[in-house]
PDB file of N, CA, C and O in Angstrom:
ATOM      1  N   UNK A   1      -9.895  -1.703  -5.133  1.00  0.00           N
ATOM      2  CA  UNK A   1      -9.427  -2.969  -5.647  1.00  0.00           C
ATOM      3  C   UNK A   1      -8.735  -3.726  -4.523  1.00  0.00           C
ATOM      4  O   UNK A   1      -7.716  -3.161  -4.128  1.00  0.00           O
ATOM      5  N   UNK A   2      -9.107  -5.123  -3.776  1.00  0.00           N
ATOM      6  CA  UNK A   2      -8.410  -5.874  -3.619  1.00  0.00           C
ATOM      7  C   UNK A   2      -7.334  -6.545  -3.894  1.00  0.00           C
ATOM      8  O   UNK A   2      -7.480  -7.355  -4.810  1.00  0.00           O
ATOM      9  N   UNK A   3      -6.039  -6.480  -3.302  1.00  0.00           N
ATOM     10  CA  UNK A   3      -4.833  -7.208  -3.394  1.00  0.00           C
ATOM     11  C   UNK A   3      -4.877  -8.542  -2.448  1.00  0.00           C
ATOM     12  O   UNK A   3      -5.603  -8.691  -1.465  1.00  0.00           O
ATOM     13  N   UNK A   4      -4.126  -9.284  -2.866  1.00  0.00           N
ATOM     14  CA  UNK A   4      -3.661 -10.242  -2.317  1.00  0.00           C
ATOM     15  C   UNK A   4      -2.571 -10.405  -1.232  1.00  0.00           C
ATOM     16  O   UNK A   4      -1.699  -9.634  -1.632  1.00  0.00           O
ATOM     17  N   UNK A   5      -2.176 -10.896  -0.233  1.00  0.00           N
ATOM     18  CA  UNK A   5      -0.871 -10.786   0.454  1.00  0.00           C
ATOM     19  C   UNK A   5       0.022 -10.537  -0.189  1.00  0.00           C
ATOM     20  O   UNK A   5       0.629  -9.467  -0.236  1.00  0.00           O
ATOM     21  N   UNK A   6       0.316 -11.975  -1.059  1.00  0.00           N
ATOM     22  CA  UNK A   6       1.139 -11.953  -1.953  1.00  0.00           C
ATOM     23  C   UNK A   6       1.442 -10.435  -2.854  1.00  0.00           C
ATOM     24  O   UNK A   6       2.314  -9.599  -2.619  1.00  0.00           O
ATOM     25  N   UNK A   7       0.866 -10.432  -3.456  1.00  0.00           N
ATOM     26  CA  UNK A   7       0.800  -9.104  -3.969  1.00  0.00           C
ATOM     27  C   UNK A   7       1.168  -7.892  -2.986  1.00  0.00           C
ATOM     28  O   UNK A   7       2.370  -7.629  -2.948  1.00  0.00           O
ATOM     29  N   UNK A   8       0.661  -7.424  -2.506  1.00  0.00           N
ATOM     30  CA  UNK A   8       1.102  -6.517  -1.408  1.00  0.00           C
ATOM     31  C   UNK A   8       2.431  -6.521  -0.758  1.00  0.00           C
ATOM     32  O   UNK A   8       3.156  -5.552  -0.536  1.00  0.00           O
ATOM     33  N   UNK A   9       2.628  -7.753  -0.493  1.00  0.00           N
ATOM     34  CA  UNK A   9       4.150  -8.072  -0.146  1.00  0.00           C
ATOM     35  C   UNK A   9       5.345  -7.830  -1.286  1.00  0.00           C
ATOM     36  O   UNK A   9       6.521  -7.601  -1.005  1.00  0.00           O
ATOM     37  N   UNK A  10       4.865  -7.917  -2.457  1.00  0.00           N
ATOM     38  CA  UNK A  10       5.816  -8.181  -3.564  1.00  0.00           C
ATOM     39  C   UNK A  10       6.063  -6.176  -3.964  1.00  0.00           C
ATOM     40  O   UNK A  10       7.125  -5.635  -4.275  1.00  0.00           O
ATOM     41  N   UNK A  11       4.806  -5.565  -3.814  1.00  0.00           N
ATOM     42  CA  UNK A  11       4.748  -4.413  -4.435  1.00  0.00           C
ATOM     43  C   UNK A  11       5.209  -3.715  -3.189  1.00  0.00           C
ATOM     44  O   UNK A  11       5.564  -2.556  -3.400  1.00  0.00           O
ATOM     45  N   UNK A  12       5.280  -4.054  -2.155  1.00  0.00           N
ATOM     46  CA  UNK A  12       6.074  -3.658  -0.974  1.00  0.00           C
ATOM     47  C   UNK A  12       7.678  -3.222  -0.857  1.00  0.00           C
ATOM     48  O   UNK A  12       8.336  -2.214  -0.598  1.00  0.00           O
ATOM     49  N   UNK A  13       7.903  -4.688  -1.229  1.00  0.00           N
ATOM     50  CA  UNK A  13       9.446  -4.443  -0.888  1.00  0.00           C
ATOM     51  C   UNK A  13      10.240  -3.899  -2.513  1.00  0.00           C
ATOM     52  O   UNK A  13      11.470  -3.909  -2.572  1.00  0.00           O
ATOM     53  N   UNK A  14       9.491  -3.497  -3.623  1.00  0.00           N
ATOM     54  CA  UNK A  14       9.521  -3.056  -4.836  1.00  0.00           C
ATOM     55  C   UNK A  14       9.736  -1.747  -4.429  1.00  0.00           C
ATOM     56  O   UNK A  14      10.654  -1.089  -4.918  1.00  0.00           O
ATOM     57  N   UNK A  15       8.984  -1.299  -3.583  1.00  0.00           N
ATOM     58  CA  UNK A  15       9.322   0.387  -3.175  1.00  0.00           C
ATOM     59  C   UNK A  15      10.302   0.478  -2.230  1.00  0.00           C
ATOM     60  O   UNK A  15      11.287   1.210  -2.322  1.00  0.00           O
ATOM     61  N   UNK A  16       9.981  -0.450  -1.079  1.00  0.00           N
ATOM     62  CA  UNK A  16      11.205  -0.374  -0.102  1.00  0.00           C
ATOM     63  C   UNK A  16      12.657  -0.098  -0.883  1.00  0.00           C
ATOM     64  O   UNK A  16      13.333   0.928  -0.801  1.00  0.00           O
ATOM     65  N   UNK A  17      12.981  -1.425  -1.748  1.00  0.00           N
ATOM     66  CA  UNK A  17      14.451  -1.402  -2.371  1.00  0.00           C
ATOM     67  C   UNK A  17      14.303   0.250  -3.348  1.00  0.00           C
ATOM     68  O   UNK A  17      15.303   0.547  -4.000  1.00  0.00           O
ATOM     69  N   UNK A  18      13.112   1.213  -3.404  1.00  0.00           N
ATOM     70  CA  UNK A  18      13.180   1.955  -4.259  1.00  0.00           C
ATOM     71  C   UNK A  18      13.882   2.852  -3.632  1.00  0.00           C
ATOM     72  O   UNK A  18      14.906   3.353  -4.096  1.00  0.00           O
ATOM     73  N   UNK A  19      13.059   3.304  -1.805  1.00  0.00           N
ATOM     74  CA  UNK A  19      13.800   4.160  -1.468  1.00  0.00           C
ATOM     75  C   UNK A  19      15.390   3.835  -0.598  1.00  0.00           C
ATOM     76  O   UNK A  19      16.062   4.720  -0.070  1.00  0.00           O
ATOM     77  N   UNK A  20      15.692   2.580  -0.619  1.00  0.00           N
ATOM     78  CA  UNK A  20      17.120   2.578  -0.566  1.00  0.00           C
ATOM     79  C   UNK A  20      17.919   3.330  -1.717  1.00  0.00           C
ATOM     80  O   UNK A  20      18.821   4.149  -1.539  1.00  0.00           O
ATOM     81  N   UNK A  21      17.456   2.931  -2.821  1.00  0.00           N
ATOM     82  CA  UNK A  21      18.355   3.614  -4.316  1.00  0.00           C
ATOM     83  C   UNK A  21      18.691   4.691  -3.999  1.00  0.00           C
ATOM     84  O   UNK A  21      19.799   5.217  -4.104  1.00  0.00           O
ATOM     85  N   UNK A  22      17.283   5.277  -3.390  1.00  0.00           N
ATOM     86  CA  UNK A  22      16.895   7.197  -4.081  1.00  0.00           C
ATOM     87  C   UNK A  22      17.825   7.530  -2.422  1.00  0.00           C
ATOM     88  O   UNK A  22      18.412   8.607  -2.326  1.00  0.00           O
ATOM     89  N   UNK A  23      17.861   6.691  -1.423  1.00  0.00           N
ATOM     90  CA  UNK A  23      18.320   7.392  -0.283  1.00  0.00           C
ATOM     91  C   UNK A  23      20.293   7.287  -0.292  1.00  0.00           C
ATOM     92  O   UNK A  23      20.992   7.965   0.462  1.00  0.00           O
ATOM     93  N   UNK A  24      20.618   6.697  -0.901  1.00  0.00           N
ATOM     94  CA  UNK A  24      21.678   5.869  -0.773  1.00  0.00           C
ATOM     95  C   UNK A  24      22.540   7.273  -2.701  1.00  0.00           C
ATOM     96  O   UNK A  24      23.449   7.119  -3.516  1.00  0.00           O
ATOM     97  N   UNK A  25      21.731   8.120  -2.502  1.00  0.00           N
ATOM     98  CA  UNK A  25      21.574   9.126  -4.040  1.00  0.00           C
ATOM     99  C   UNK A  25      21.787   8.490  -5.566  1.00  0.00           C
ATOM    100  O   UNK A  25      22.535   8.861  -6.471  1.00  0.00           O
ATOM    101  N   UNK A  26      20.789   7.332  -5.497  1.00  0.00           N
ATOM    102  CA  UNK A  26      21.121   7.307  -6.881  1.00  0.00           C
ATOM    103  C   UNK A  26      19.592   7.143  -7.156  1.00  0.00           C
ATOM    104  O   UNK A  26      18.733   7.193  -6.275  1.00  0.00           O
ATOM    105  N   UNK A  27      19.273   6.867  -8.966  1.00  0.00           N
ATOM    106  CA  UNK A  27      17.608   7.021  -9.130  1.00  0.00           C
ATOM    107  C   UNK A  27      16.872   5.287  -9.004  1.00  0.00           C
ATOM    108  O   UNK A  27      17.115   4.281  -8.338  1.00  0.00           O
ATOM    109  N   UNK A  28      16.372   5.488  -9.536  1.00  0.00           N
ATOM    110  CA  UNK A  28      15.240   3.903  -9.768  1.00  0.00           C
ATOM    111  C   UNK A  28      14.570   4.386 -10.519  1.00  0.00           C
ATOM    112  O   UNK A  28      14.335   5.594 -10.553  1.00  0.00           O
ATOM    113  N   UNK A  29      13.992   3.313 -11.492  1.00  0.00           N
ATOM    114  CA  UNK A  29      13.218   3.016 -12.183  1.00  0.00           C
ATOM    115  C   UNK A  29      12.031   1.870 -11.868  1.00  0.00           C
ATOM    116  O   UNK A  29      12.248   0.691 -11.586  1.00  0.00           O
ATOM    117  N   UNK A  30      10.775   2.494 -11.985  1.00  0.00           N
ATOM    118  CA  UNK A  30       9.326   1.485 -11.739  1.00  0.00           C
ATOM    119  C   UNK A  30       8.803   1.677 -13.039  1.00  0.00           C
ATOM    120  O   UNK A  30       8.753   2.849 -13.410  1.00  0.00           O
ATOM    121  N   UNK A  31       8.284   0.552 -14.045  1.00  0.00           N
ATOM    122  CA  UNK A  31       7.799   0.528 -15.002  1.00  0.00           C
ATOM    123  C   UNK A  31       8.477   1.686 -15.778  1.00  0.00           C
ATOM    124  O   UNK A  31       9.704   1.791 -15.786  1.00  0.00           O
ATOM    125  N   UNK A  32       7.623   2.603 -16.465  1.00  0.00           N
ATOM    126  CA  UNK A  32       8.727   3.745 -17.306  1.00  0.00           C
ATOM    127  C   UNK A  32       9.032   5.249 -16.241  1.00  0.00           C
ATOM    128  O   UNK A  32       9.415   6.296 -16.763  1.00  0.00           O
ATOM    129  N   UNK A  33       8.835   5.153 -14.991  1.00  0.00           N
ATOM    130  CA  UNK A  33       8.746   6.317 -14.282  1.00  0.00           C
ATOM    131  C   UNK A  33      10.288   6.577 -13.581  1.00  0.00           C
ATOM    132  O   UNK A  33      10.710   5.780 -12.743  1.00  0.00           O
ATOM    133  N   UNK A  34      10.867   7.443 -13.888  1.00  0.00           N
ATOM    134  CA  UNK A  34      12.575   7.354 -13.445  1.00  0.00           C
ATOM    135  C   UNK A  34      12.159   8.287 -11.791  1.00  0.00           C
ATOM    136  O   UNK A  34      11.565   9.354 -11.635  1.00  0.00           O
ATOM    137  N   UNK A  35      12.645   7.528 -10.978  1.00  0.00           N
ATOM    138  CA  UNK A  35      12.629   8.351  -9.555  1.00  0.00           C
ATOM    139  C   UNK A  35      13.917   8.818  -9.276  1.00  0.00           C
ATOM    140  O   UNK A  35      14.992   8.338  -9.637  1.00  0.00           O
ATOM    141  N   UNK A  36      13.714   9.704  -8.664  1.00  0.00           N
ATOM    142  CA  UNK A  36      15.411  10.249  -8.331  1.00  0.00           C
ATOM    143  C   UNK A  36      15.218  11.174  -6.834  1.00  0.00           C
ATOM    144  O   UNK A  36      14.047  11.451  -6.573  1.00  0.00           O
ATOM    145  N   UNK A  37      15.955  11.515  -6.146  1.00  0.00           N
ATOM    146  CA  UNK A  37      16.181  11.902  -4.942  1.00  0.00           C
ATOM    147  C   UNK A  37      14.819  12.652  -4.589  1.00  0.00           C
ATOM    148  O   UNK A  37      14.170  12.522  -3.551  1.00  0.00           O
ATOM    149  N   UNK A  38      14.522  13.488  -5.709  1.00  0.00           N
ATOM    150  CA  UNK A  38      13.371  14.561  -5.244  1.00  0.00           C
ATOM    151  C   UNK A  38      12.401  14.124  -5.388  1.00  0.00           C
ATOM    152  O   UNK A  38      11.531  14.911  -5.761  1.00  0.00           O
ATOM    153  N   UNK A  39      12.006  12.686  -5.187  1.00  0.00           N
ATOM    154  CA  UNK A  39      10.586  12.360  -5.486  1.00  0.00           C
ATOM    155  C   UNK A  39      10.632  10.925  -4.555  1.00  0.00           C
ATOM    156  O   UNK A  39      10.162   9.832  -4.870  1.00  0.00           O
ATOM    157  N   UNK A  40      11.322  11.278  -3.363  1.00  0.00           N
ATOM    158  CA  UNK A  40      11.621  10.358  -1.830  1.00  0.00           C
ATOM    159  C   UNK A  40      10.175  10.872  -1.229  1.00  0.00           C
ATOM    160  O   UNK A  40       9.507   9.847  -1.091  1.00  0.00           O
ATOM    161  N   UNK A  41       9.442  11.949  -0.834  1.00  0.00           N
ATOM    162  CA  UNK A  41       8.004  12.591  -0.567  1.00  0.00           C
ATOM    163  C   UNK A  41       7.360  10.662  -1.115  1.00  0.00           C
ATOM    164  O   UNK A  41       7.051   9.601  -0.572  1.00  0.00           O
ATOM    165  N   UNK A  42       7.480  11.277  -2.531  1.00  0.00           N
ATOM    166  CA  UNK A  42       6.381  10.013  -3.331  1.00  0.00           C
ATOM    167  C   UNK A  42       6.328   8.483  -3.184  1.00  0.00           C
ATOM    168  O   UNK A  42       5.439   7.637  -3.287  1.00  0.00           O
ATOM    169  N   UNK A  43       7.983   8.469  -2.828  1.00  0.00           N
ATOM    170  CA  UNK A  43       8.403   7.303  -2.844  1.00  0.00           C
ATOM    171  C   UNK A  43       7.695   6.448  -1.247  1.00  0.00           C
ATOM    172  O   UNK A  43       7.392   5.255  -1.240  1.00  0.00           O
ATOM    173  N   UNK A  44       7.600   7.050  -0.453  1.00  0.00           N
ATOM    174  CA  UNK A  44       7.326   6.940   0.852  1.00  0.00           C
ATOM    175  C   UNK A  44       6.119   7.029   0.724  1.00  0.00           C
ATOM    176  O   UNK A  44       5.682   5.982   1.201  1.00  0.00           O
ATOM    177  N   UNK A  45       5.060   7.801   0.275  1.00  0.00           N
ATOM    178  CA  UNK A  45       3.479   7.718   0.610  1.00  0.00           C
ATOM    179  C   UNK A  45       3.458   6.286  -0.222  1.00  0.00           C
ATOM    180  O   UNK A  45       2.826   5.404   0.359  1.00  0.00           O
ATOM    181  N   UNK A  46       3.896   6.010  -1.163  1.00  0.00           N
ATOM    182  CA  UNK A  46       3.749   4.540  -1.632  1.00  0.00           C
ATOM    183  C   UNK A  46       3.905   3.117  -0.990  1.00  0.00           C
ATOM    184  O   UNK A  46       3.349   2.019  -1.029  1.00  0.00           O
ATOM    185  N   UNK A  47       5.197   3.873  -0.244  1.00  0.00           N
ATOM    186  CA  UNK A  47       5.478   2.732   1.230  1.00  0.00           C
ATOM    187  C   UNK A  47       4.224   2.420   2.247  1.00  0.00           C
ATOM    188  O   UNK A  47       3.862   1.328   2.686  1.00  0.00           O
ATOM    189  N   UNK A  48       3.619   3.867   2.506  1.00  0.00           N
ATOM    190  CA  UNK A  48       2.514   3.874   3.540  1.00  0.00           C
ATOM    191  C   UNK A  48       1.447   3.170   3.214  1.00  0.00           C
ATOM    192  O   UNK A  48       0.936   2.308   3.930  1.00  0.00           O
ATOM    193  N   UNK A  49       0.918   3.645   1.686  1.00  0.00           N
ATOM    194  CA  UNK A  49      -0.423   2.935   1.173  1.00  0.00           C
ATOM    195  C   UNK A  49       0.044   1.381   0.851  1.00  0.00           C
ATOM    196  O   UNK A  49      -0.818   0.503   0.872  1.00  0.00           O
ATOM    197  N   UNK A  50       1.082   1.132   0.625  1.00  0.00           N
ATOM    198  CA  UNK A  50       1.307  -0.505   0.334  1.00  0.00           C
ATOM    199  C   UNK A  50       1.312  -1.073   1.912  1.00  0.00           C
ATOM    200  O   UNK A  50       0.516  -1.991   2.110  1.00  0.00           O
ATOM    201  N   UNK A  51       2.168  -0.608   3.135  1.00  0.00           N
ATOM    202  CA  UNK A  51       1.690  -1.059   4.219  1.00  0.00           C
ATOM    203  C   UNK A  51      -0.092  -1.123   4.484  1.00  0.00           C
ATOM    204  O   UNK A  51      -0.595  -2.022   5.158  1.00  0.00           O
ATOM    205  N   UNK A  52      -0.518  -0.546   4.145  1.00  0.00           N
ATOM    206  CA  UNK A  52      -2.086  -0.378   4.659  1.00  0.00           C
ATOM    207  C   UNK A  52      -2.338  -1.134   3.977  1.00  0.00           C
ATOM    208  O   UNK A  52      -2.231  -2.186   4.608  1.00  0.00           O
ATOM    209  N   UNK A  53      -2.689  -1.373   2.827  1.00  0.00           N
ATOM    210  CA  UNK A  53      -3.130  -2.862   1.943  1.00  0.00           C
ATOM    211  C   UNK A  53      -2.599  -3.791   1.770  1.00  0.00           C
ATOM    212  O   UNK A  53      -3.000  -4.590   0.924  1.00  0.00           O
ATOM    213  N   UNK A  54      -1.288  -4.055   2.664  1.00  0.00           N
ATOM    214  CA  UNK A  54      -1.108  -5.630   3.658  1.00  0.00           C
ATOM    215  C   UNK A  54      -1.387  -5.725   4.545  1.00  0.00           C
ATOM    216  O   UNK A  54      -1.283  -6.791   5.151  1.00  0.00           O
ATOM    217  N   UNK A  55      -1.824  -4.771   4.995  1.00  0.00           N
ATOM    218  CA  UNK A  55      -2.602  -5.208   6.826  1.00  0.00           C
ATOM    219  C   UNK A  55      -3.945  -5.536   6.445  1.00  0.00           C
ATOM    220  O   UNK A  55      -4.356  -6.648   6.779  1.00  0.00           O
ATOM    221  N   UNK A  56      -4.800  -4.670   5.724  1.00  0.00           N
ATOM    222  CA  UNK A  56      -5.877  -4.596   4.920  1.00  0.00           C
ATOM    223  C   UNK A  56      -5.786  -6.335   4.577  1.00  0.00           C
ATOM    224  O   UNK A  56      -6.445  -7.161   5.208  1.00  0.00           O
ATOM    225  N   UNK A  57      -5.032  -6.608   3.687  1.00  0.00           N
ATOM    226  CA  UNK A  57      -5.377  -8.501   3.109  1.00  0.00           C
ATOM    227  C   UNK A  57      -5.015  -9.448   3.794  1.00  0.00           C
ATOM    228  O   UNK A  57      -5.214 -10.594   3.392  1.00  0.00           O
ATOM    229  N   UNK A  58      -4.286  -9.154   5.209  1.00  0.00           N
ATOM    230  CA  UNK A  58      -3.848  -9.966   6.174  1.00  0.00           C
ATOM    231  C   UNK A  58      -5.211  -9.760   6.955  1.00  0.00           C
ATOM    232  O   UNK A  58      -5.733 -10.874   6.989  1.00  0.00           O
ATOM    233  N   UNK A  59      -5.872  -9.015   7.477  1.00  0.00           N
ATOM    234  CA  UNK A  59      -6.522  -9.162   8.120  1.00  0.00           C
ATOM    235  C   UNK A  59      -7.636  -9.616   7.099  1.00  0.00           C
ATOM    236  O   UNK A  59      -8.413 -10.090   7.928  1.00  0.00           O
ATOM    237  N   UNK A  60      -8.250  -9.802   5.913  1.00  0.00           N
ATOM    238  CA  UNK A  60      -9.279 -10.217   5.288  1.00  0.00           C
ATOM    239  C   UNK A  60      -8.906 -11.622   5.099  1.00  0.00           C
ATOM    240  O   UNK A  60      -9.752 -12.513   5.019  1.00  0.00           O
ATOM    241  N   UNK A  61      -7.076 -11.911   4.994  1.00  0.00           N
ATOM    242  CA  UNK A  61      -6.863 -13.707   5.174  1.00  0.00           C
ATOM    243  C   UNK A  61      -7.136 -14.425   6.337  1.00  0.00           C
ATOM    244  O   UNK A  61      -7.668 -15.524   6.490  1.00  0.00           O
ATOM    245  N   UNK A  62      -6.652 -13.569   7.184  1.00  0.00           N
ATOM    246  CA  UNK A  62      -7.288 -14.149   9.154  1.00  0.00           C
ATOM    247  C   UNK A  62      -8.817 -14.004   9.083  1.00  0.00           C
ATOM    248  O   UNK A  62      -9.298 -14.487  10.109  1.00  0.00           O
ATOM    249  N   UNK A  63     -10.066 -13.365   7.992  1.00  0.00           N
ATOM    250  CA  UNK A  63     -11.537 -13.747   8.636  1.00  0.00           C
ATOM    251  C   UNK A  63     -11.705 -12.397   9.149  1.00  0.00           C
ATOM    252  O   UNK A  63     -12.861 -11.975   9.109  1.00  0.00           O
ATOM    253  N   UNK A  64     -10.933 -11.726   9.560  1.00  0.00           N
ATOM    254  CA  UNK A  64     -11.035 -10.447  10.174  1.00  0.00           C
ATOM    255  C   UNK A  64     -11.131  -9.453   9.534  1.00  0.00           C
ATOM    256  O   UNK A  64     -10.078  -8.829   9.671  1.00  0.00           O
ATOM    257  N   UNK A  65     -11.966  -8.814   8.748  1.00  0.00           N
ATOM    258  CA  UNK A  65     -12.373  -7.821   7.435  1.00  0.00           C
ATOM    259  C   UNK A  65     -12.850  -6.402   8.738  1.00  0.00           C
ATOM    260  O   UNK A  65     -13.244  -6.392   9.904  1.00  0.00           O
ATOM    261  N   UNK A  66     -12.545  -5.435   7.756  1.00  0.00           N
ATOM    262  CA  UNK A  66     -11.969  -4.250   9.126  1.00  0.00           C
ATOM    263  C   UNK A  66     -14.015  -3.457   8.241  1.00  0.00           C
ATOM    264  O   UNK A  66     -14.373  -2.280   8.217  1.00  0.00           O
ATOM    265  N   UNK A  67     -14.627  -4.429   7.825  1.00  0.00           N
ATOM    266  CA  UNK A  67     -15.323  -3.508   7.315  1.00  0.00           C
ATOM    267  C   UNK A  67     -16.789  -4.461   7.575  1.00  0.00           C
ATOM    268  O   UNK A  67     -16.904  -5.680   7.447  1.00  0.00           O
ATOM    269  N   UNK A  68     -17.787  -3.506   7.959  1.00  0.00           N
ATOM    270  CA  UNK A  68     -19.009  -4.397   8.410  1.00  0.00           C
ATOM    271  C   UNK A  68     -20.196  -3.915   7.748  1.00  0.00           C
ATOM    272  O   UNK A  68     -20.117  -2.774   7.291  1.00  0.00           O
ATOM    273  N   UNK A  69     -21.378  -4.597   7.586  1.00  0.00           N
ATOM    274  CA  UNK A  69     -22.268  -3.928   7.052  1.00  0.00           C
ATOM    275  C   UNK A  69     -23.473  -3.829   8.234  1.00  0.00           C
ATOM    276  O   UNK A  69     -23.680  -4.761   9.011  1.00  0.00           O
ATOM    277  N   UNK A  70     -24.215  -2.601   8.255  1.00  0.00           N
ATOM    278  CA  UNK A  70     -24.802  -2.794   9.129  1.00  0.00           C
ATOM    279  C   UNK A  70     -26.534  -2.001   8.636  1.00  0.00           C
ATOM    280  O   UNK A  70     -26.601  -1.051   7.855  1.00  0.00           O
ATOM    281  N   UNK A  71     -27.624  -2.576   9.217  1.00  0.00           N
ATOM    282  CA  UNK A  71     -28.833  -2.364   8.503  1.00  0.00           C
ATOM    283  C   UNK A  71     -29.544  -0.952   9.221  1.00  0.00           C
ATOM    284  O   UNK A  71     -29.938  -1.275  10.342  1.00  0.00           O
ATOM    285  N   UNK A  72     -29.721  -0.064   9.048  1.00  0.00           N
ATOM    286  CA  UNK A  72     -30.533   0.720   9.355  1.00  0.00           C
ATOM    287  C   UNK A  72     -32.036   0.877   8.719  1.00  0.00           C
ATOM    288  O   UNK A  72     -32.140   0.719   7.503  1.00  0.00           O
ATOM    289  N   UNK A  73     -33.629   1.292   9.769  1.00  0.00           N
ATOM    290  CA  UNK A  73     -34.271   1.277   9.281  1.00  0.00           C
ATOM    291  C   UNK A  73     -35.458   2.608  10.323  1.00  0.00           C
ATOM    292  O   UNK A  73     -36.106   2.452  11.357  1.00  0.00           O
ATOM    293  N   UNK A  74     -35.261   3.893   9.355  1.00  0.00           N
ATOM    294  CA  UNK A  74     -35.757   4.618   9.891  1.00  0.00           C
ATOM    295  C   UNK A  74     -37.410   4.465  10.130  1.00  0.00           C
ATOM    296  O   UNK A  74     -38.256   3.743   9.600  1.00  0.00           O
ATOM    297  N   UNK A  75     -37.466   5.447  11.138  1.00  0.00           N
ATOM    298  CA  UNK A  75     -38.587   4.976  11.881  1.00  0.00           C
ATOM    299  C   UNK A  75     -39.260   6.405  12.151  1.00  0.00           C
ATOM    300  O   UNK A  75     -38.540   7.331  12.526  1.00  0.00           O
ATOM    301  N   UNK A  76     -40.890   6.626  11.930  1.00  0.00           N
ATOM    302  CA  UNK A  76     -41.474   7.752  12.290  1.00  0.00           C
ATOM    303  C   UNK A  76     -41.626   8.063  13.824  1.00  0.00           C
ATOM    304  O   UNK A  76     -41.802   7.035  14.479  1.00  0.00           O
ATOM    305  N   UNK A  77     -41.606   9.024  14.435  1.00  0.00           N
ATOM    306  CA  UNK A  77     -41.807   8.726  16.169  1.00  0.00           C
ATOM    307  C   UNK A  77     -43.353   9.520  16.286  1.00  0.00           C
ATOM    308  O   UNK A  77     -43.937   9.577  17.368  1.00  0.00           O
TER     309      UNK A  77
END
C-alpha cells in the first residue's frame, strides 16, 4: 500500500512521541493497543518501517520511484 508524505510524516512522529513516553517510563496508547516499556523492540521497528515509507513517497513525489520495470525476452541459442 502506498502512503502519502503527508501520511508518513503524521504516522511518524505518532511513534516517535510513542517512544519518548515508553523511554521517559511511562506507557502510550495507539488506537486500543497499550505500549509500555517492554514493547520499546516494537515501538522502534515501527519507527524504521515508517522512516522507509517516507523516503519511499518522497522519492515517488520527486519522480524518482526506487522501482523499475524491465522487459525480458528469452531466447533459444
Amino acid at each position: 500500500m502506498a502512503f502519502t508524505v503527508a501520511e508518513c510524516k503524521e504516522r511518524l512522529q505518532i511513534w516517535l512521541n510513542a517512544e519518548v513516553a515508553i523511554a521517559t517510563g511511562q506507557s502510550y496508547v495507539i488506537d486500543n493497543r497499550r505500549l509500555e516499556r517492554a514493547n520499546l523492540a516494537q515501538v522502534r521497528e515501527q519507527i524504521k518501517f515508517w522512516k522507509r515509507e517516507l523516503a519511499a513517497a518522497q522519492a515517488g513525489a520527486n519522480g524518482k520511484s526506487r522501482r523499475r520495470a524491465v522487459r525480458i525476452v528469452p531466447r533459444d541459442l
